[in-house]
N, C-alpha and C positions, 0 to 999 in steps of 0.2 A: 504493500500500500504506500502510496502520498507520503503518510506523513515521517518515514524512514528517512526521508531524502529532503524533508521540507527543514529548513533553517528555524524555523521557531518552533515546531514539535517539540521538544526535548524540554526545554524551559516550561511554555506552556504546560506538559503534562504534569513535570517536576511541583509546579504551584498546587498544582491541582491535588497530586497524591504521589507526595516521594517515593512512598513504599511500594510502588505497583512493578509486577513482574513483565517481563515481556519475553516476548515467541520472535523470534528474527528467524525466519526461513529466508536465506540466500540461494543461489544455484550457481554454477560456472558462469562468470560473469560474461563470455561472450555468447552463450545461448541465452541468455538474460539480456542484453544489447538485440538478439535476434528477434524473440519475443518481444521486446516492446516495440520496434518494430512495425511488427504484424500485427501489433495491439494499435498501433497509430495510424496504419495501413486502415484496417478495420474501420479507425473511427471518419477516417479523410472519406473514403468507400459509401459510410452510412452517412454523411453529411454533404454526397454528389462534389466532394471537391476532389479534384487531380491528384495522383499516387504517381510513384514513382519508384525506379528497381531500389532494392538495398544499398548497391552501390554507390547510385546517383546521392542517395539522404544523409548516408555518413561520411562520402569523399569529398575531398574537395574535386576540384579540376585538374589540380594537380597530381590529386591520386596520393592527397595525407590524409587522415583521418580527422572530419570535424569532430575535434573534445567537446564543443560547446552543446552540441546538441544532447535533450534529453536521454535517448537510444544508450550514449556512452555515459553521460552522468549517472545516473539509476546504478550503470556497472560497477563504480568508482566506490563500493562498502567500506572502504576505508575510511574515506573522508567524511562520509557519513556518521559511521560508527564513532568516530574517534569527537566527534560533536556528541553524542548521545552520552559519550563516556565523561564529558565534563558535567554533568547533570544526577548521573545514574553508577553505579559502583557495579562491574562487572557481574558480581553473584545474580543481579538482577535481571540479565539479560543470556537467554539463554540462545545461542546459534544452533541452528541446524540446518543443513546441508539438504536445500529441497530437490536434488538430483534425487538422493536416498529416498527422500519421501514417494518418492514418482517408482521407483523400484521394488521397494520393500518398507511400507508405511510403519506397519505394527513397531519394530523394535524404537522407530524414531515418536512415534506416540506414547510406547511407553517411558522413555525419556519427558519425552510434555509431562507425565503424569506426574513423576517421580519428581520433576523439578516443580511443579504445583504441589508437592505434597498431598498427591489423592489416591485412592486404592488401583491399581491397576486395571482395568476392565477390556482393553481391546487384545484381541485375536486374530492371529492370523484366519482363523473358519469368520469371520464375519468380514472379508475382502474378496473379492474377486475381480479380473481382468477386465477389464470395458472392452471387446476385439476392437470396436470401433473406433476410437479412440486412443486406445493402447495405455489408460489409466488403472491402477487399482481404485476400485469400487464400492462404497459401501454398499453389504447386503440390507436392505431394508428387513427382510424376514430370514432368520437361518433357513426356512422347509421351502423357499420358491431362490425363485432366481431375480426378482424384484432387484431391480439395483436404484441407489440413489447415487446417481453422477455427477461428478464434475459440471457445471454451466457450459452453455454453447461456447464460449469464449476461451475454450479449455481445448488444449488438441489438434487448432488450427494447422493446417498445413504449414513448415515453413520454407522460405527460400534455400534454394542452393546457393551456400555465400562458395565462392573461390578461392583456393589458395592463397592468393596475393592477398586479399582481405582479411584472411582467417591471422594472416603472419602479421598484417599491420595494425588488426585489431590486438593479436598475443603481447607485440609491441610496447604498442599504450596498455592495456592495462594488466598488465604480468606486474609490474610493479605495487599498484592498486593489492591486485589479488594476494600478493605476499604479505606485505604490509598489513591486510585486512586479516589475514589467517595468522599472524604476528600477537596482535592484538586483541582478537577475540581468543587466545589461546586453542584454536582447531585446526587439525589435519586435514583438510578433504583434499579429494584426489586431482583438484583444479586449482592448487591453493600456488604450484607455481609454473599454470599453463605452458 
């Protein structure tokens, strides 16, 4: 959400309720640059205005990478993080690696749980694969096959980005992504693209 990246989140909350815990689900920040994206795509698309390839929105002309645009800011968790962390004391902020969640939900749920202090309740038997989509699923009922999915907004197709872009995007924010997995004290497997 918004308010991870938004500059006055962190204060704001802090007034409101210093004690509050929070859930940071991140992902490889260059499939997290892709997605939003196709999240922006989406929104140009349903408001009839002009889209454009991946390339065109994050290059320049020159063929460097626009920092300034949203697509790469979002990516940049460090710089984010490291605002949140003037407000908030690390125990309060728990990271998780939304790759994993997308893979194998349960063990990272029951982390949530564990770090909220609540009994354990989820199962791997109460998930199943969306084919359509290629999401794990909650089962609405264990005895049917009822699933409660992910939102349309979930799953989209994305672009073929190209080598040349994959390297100029690893470029700019290999440093971000260290930095950020530094910090948050986590290992994921994206932490030094």
């Amino acid at each position: 959400p918004r308010y991870f990246t938004t500059s006055l989140s962190p204060e704001r909350i802090y007034n409101f309720d210093r004690n509050v815990q929070f859930i940071l689900i991140v992902r490889n920040p260059i499939n997290r640059t892709v997605s939003h994206y196709v999240e922006w795509m989406s929104r140009m698309t349903k408001n009839e205005k002009q889209v454009c390839s991946f390339d065109d929105r994050i290059l320049h002309p020159n063929g460097t990478i626009v920092s300034t645009i949203d697509e790469i800011n979002v990516s940049m968790y460090d710089v984010h993080y490291q605002r949140w962390l003037k407000w908030f004391d690390k125990k309060q902020i728990l990271v998780l690696n939304g790759d994993e969640l997308i893979t194998n939900p349960v063990p990272l749920l029951n982390k949530v749980e564990s770090f909220l202090n609540v009994s354990h309740y989820f199962k791997n038997s109460m998930f199943t694969i969306n084919k359509e989509k290629g999401f794990y699923c909650w089962k609405r009922n264990a005895t049917t096959e009822e699933l409660q999915s992910l939102g349309k907004s979930k799953g989209r197709p994305h672009p073929t980005v190209s080598n040349s872009t994959l390297n100029k995007l690893k470029e700019i924010l290999r440093p971000h992504a260290e930095r950020f997995c530094q910090l948050a004290d986590v290992k994921f497997n994206w932490c030094s693209l």
